[in-house]
N, C-alpha and C positions, 0 to 999 in steps of 0.2 A: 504494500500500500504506500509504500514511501513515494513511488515516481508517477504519481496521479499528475495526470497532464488538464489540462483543458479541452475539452471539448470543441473538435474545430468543426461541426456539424451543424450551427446554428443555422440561423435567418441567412437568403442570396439578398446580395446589395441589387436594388434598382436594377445595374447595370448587368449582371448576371441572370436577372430574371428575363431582362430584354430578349440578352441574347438566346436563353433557350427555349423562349417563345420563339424567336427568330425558326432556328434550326427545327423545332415542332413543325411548325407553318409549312418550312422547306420538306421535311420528310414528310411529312402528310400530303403534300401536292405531289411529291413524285410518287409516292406510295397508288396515290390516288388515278393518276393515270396508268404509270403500271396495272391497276384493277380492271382499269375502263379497254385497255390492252387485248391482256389476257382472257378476260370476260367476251371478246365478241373473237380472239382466236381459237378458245375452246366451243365456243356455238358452231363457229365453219368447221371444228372437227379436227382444226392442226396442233391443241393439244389438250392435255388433259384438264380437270377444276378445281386442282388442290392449289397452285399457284396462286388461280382468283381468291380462293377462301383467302389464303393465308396475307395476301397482300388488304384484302376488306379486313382482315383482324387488326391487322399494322395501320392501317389506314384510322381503324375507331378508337385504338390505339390511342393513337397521336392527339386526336381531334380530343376525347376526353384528357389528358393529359393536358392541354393547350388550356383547357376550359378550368380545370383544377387551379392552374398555375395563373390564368388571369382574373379567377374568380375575387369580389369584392374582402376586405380581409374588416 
């Protein structure tokens, strides 16, 4: 118990919340096309629709995530 340190896990400054709203926003758009993609390449048949699932998981993902993080505090 002697080498208790500080907890560097607190509250993101302003500036850090920005940016990983930023990158949310960014992964969720491409996530999101990706969906929109593979969702009408598996309808013509060229491949399969585990891809689309899993990009719509990432996609709601993100989008809840985004919303947690700029929710009113």
């Amino acid at each position: 118990m002697a080498n208790l340190q500080k907890s560097t896990g607190g509250q993101l400054s302003r500036g850090q919340r920005e940016a990983r709203a930023f990158r949310l926003i960014q992964v969720g758009a491409v996530t999101g096309v990706a969906f929109v993609v593979t969702t009408i390449l598996s309808l013509a048949g060229v491949m399969g629709d585990h891809p689309a699932i899993v990009l719509a998981i990432a996609t709601i993902l993100c989008g809840v995530r985004f919303r947690m993080l700029t929710r009113k505090r």
